[in-house]
N, C-alpha and C positions, 0 to 999 in steps of 0.2 A: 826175562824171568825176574821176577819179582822177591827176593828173599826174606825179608822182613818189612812188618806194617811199619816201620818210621818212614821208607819208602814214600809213603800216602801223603806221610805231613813236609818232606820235601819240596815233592811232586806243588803239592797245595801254595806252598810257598811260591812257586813258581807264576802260577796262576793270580788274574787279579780277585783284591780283595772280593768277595760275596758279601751280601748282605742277609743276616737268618734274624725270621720272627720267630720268638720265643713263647708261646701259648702259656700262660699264668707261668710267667719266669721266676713267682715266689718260693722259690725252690733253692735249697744250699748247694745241693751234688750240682744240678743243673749249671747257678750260676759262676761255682768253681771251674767247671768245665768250658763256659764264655770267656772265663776270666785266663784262661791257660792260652785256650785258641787266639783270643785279642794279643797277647803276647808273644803270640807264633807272627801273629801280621796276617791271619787267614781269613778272618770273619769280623764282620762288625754288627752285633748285635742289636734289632729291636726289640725291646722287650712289652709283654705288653702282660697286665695283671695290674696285681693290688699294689699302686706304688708306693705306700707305706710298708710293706711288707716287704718288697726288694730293696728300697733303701737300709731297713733295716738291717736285712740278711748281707747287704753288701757291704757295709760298715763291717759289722761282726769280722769277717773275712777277708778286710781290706781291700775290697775292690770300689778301683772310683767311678763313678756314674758318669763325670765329664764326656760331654759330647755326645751321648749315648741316648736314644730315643727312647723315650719310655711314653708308653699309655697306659694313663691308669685305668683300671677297669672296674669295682669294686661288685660286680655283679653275679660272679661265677664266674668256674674254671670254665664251662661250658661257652661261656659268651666271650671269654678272653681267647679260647680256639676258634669262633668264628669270625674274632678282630685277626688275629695272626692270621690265619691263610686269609681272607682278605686283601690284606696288604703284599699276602705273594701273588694271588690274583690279579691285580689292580697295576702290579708291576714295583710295589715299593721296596720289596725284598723279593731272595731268590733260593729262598729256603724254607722250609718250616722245621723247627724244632719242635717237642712236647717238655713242659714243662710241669706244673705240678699239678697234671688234669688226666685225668683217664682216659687213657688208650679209646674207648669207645667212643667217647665227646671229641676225641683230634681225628679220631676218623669220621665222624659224623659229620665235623665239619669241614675235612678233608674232599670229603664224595657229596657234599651237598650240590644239588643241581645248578644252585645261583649263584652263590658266591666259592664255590669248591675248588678244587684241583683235581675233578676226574677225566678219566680218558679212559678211550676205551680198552686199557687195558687190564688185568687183573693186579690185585696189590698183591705185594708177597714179599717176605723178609729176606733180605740179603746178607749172611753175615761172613766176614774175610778171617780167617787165622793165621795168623804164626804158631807152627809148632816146633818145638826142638828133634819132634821126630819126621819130622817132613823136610823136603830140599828147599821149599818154596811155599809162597801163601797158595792159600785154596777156599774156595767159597763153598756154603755148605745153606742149599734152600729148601723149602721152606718150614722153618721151625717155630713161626710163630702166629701167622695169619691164617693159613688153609687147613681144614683139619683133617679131609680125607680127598685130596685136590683127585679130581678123573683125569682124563687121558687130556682133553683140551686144558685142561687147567695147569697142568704141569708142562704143556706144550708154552705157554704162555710165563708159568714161573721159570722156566728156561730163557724165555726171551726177556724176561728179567735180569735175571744173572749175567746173560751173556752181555746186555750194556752196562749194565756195573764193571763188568770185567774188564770191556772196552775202552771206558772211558779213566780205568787206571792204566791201561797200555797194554792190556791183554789181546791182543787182534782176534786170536780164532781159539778163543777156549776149550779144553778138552772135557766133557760131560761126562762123569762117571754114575748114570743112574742105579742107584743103590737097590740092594736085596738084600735078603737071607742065603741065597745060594746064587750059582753064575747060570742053572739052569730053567728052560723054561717050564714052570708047573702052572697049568689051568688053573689050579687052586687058590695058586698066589700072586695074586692080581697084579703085583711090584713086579712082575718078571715075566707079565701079559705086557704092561706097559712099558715097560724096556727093548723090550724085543720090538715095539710096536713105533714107539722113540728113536730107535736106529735106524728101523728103514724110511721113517718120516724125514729125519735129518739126512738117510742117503739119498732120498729124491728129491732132495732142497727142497723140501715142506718145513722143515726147521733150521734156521739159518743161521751163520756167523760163527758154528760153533765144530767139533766133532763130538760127536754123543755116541755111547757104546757102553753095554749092557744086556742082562742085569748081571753088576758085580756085588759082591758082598766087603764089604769095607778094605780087607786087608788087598783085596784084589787092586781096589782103588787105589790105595796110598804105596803098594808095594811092590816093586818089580822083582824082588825074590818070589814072593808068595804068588805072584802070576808065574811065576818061571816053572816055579814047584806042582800049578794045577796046571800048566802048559796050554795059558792065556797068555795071546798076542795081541797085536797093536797097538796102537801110540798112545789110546788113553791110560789104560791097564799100569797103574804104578806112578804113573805122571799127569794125573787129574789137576786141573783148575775149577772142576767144579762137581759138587758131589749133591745130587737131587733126594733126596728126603723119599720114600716112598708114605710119610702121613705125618703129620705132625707131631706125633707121639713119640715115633723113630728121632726124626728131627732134633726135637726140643734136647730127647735124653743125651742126642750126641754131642749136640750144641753145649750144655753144659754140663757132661765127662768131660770134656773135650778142656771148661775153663776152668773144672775146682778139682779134677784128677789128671789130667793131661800138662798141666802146664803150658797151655797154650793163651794168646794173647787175639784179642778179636775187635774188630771194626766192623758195625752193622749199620743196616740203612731200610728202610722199607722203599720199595721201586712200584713202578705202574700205575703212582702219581704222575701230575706235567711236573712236579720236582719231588726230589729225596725227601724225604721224612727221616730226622733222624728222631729215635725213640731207646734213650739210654736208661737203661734200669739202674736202680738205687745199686745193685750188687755190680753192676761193673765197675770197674776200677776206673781211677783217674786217667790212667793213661788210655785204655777204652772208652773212656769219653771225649777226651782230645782226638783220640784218632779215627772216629766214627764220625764226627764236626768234619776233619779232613776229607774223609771218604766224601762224606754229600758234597762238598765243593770241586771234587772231580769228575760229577757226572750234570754230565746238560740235557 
């Protein structure tokens, strides 16, 4: 059991250094976040953008460039995303970060057929919490990529999570497919796929993990309130992973969860051949240290 995300940047420590391309690294938050991780001993950044623009932002913020690979690129965010994965294609890094280039351009050149990092899996967000009101971290998918994912699609963002999960030391994750209620209503599609999810998972059609549902959040995180609606089994209150029934669900709970919950989070995008990590301006510093971590413990 895993209690808190420092955990991750431990663990990471453990692990030899990684090397992460930084897609237009002309970015402050970003390259604060390099500059915390280089400090941990965890990563060693390539950066690749406008090298007049990260020299400058790295001065500004004292960080030193010594030794540090940099390609300038003065072309566009877009072409500085298709030099960084490149270089994790090609085998020179084992990462990719996004840097000061939109989400659309790191994934476009993400999934591009020639020089990309796809596979045939689906991409989907991964994000880990710490809460003060939880025993333990728990992951919560997908909130930022899929926006009404079907029955195969969430089959799939499951098989996401559950290697996220694994490759921090979670063996056989517990899946708490979310709803509005623990019953099955035709109407409500989230609890068509839950029910449809469990018996997939009990006939090792989905594997690695237990999955059991549909629960409604408190059910998820709380063994009282499963005790109180006289729900059983080992997911029910002691989740490691809590499935989103749409994006919209997702995102909102995603962030309750960091600006009214007090909770702390590590996210990664998966079903790349490597982590994406994709840190927003409004995460915190320590959310972006510890999201760096996370990608350096999944292979």
């Amino acid at each position: 059991m895993i209690r808190d995300l420092t955990e991750l940047l431990r663990k990471a420590k453990n692990r030899p250094i990684r090397k992460m391309a930084v897609a237009a690294a002309e970015d402050e938050h970003v390259l604060k976040a390099l500059q915390d991780a280089m400090k941990e001993g965890i990563i060693i950044p390539l950066l690749v953008g406008d090298k007049e623009k990260i020299q400058r932002i790295a001065q500004l913020i004292g960080f030193s460039l010594d030794g540090i690979e940099l390609i300038d690129n003065r072309e566009g965010a877009a072409v500085s995303a298709r030099i960084a994965v490149s270089k994790v294609k090609n085998g020179e890094a084992d990462i990719i970060m996004k840097g000061f280039v939109g989400t659309g351009d790191l994934l476009k050149a993400v999934l591009d057929k020639d020089i990309g990092l796809r596979t045939d899996q689906l991409l989907s967000h991964v994000a880990f919490f710490e809460s003060p009101y939880y025993h333990k971290i728990f992951c919560v998918t997908d909130v930022a990529m899929n926006i009404a994912p079907d029955l195969e699609a969430k089959v799939q963002i499951i098989h996401n999570a559950v290697k996220a999960c694994q490759g921090i030391g979670i063996g056989n994750p517990k899946v708490a497919v979310a709803a509005a209620v623990e019953t099955v209503n035709p109407k409500m599609e989230a609890t068509v796929h839950a029910a449809l999810l469990k018996e997939m998972n009990a006939r090792g059609e989905v594997k690695g993990c237990v999955v059991d549902g549909p629960f409604a959040i408190d059910i998820a995180v709380s063994t009282a309130a499963a005790r109180h609606k006289g729900i059983g089994g080992e997911v029910a209150g002691d989740c490691d992973v809590i499935l989103a029934p749409d994006i919209e669900a997702g995102n909102m709970f995603y962030k309750a969860l960091n600006f009214l919950g007090g909770a702390s989070s590590a996210a990664v995008i998966m079903g790349a051949a490597v982590p994406v990590v994709l840190t927003s301006r409004s995460d915190d510093e320590r959310s972006k240290l510890l999201s760096i971590a996370l990608s350096t413990l999944i292979d």
